[in-house]
N, C-alpha and C positions, 0 to 999 in steps of 0.2 A: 451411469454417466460416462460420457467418451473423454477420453484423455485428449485436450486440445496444446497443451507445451509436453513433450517431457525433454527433460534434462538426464543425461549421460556421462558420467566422467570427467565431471566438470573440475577441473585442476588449473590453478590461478600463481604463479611468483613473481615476485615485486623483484627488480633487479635497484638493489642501493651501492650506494661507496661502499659498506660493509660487506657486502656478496649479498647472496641471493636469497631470499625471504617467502617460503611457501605461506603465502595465504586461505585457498582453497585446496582439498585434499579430498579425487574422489567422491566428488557430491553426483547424486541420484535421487531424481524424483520426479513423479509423474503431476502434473495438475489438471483436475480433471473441471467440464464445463460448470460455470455460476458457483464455483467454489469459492469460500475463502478461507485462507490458510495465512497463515502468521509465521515470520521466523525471530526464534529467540536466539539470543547466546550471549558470552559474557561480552564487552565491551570492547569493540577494535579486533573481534573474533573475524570479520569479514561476509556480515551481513548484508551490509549495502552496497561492497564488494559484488555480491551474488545478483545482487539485483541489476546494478549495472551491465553486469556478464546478461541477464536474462531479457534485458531493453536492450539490447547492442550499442547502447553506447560504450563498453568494454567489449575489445574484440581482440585481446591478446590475453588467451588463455587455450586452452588443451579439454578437449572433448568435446561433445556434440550436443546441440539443443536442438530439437524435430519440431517446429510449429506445423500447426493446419493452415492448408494455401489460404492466406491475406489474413491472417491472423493478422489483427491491430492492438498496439499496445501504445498505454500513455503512462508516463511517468510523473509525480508528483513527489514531489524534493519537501523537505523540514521545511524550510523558506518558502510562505506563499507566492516570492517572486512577482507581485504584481510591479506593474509601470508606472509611479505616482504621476505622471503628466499624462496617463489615457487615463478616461472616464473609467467607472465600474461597465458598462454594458462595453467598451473599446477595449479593457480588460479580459471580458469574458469572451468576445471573438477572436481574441490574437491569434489564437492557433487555429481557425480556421483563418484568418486573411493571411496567416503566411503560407500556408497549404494548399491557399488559391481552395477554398470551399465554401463562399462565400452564398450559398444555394440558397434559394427561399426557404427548402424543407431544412436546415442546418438552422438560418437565423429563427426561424420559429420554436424550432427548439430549444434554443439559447432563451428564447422569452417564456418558454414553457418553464422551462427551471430557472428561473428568476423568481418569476411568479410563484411557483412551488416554496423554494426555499427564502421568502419576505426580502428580496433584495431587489425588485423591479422598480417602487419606488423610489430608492437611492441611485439608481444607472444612471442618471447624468451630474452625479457627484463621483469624488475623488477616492482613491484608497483611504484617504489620511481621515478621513469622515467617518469610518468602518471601525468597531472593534477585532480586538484580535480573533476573536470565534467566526466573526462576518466575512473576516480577509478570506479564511480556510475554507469557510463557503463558496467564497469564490473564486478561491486557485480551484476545487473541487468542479462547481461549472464547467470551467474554462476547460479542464481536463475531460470530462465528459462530453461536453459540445463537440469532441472529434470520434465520437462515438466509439471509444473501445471496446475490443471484447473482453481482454484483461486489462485492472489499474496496478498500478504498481507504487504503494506505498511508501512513504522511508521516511517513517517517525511523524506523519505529518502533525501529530497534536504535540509532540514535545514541548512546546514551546506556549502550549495555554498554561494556564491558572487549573484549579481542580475541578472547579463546575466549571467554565468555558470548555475543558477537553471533556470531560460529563457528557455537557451537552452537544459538544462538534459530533465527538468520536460517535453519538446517537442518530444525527444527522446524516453523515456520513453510511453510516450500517443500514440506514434505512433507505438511503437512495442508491446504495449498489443491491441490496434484495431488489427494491422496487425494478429499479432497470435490468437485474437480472446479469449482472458483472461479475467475472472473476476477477479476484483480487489477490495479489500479492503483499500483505503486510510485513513492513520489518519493525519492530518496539523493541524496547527495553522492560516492558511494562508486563509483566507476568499475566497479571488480573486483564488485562486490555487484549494480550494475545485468546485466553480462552473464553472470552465473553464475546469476542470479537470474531471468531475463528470458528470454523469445520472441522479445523487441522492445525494443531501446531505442532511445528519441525526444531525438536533445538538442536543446536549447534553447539560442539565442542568449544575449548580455546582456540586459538591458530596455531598451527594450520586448521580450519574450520573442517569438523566432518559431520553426519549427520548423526548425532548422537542417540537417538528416538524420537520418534512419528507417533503425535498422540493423537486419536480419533476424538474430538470433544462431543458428549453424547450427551449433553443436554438438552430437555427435548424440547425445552421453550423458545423457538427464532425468532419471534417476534419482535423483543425488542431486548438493548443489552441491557439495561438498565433490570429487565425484570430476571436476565440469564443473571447477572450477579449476584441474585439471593438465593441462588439455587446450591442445595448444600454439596454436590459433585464438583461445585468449583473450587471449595475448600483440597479435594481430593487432590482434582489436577493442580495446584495451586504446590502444593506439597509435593508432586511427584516433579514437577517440573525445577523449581527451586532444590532439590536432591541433585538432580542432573546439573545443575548451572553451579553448583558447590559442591562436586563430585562425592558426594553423601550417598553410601549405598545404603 
């Protein structure tokens, strides 16, 4: 597979009243196409720091990131962000009617994963009518409808219950294989990065570095639910929790 981001030197400092705060330190990594790869590390390490640097909505930072010409990237925040006074289907086109891509071939695809994912019946009701697993569904849409080639994650199930993120983070896995998406994960979640993952990257404390690159080689992709009974995750599970608790 061809490396479609990579990342270079990537070094990030927060300037406060206090002086100056290295965040990032030094980050290298390549990501290669329909990959997904997860970043762990401890807490406030400067995870979704990285991500931001990697969507450019952070652009004050020191070294270089090489995309492939028109590489598209969409970002998906904790917060499903929907608009409770648009409909679910006014929802799920936002980001093409403010993009101006409002094409017959866009809106049909928007009704193609409605329909996919059992939420086409609901479009002309409200967020507030949706469970919280339905919402993520359909921040998820809505990110997809601008056809990225990489998603950029940051925590998006945080905020379910233990079967709603069960079954989201299922949904989820199985519509970026289907469409064939590179994904950017950030968790907290150990078990969610390697059931979830190609690749997991953890991350020191801050200033964040890349502490080990694990290649997750479980051979089931099918679905995560059946990668979780696979006893190699106990393994990575172990090696990676050492490194987040400096356990040698």
């Amino acid at each position: 597979m061809n490396n479609i981001l990579e990342i270079k030197k990537i070094t990030k400092n927060y300037h406060t009243k206090e002086g100056e705060i290295k965040a990032l330190n030094n980050i290298n990594l390549n990501i290669k196409k329909d990959e997904i790869i997860s970043l762990v590390g401890p807490s406030g390490c400067g995870k979704s720091t990285l991500l931001a640097i990697i969507s450019g909505l952070d652009k004050d930072y020191t070294g270089i990131i090489n995309k492939k010409d028109n590489l598209k990237m969409a970002y998906m925040l904790q917060s499903d962000a929907l608009l409770p006074w648009l409909t679910i289907y006014e929802n799920a086109i936002l980001g093409l009617k403010i993009n101006h891509a409002l094409t017959k071939e866009n809106l049909e695809y928007v009704d193609y994963l409605l329909n996919l994912y059992k939420l086409k019946e609901f479009k002309d009701n409200y967020p507030k009518s949706l469970s919280g697993g339905m919402k993520q569904r359909l921040a998820l849409i809505r990110t997809l409808a601008m056809k990225p080639d990489i998603l950029l994650l940051d925590e998006p199930f945080c905020a379910l219950d233990g079967q709603s993120k069960l079954l989201i983070s299922e949904d989820v896995y199985q519509i970026c294989k289907k469409e064939k998406k590179t994904v950017i994960l950030v968790t907290h979640d150990i078990e969610e990065a390697i059931t979830f993952s190609d690749r997991v990257i953890v991350l020191s404390e801050r200033p964040a570095e890349i502490k080990r690159i694990i290649n997750i080689a479980i051979p089931n992709k099918s679905s995560i639910l059946e990668r979780r009974k696979d006893k190699l995750k106990e393994e990575y599970f172990d090696l990676i929790w050492k490194d987040l608790n400096n356990e040698s």
